[in-house]
C-alpha positions as a Markdown table, in Angstrom:
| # | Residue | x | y | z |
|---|---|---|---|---|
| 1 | Unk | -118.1 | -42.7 | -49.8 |
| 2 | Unk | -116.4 | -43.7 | -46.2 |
| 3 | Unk | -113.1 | -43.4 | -47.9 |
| 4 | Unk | -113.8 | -40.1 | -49.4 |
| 5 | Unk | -115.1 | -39.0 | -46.5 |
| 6 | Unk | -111.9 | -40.3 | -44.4 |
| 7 | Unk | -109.4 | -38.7 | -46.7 |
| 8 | Unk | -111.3 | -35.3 | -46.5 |
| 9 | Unk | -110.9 | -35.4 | -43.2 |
| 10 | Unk | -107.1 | -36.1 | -43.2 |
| 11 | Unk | -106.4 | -33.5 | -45.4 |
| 12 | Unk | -108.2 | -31.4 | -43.6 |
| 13 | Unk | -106.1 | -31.9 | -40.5 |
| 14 | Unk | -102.8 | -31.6 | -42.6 |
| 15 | Unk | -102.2 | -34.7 | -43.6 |
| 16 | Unk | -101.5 | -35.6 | -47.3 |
| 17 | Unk | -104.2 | -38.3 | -48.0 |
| 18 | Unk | -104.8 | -40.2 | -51.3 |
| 19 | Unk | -108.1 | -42.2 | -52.2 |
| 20 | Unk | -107.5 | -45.1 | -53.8 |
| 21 | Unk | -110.4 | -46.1 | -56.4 |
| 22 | Unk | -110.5 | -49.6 | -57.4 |
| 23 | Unk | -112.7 | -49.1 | -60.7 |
| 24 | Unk | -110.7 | -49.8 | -63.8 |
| 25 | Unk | -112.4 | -46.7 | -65.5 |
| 26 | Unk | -114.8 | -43.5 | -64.5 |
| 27 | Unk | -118.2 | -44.8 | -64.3 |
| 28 | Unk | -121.1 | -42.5 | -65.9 |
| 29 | Unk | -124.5 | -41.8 | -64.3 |
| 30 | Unk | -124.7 | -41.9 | -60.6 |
| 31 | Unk | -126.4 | -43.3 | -57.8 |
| 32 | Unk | -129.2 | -42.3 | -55.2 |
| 33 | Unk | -127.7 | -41.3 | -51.5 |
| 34 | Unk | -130.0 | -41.0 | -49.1 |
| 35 | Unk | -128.9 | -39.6 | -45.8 |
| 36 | Unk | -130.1 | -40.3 | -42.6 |
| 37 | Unk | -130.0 | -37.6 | -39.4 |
| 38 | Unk | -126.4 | -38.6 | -38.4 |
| 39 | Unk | -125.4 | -38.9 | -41.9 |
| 40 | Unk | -126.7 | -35.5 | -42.3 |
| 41 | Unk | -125.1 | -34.0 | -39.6 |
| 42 | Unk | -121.5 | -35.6 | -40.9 |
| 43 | Unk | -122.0 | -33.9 | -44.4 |
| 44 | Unk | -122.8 | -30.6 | -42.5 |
| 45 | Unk | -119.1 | -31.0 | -40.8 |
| 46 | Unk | -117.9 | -31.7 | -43.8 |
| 47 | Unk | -119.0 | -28.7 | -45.7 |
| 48 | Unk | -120.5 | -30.7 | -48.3 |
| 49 | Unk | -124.3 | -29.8 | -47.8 |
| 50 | Unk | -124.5 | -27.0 | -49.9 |
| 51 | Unk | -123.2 | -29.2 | -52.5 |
| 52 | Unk | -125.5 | -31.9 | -52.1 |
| 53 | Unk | -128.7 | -29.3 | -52.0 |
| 54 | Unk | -127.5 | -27.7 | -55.6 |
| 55 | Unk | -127.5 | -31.2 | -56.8 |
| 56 | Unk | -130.3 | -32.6 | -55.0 |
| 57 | Unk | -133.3 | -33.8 | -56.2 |
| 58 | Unk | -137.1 | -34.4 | -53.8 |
| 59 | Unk | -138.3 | -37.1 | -54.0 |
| 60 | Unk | -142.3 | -36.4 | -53.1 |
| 61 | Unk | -143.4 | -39.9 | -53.1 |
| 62 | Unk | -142.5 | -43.2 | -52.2 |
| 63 | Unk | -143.5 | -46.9 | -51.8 |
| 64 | Unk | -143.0 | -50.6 | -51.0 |
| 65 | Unk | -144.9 | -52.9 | -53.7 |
| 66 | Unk | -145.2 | -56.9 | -53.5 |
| 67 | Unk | -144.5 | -58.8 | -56.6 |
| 68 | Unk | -148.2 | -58.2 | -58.1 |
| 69 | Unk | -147.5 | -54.4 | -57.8 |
């Protein structure tokens, strides 16, 4: 995401950037992101939050479990 991120940001101020994936293919599914405050605040500048909310999903309980559960 830091290179996404970065080249957003460059091509924003007028530069031509180019992200770089090193995958060998597209990968299906997708992963969790959770953002802290400042992580927030960076997707806000970014533009991306109204994005992120149309795709988002609440999560209305969590919790840390031992191995017997």
């Amino acid at each position: 995401m830091a290179g996404l991120a970065c080249g957003l940001r460059l091509a924003r101020a007028g530069h031509d950037a180019v992200v770089v994936e090193k995958a060998p293919e597209i990968r299906e599914g997708g992963y969790l992101v959770a953002l802290s405050r400042n992580a927030y605040h960076f997707a806000e500048d970014l533009g991306l939050v109204p994005c992120l909310r149309n795709r988002a999903l609440t999560i209305n309980a969590s919790a840390y479990l031992d191995a017997a559960g």
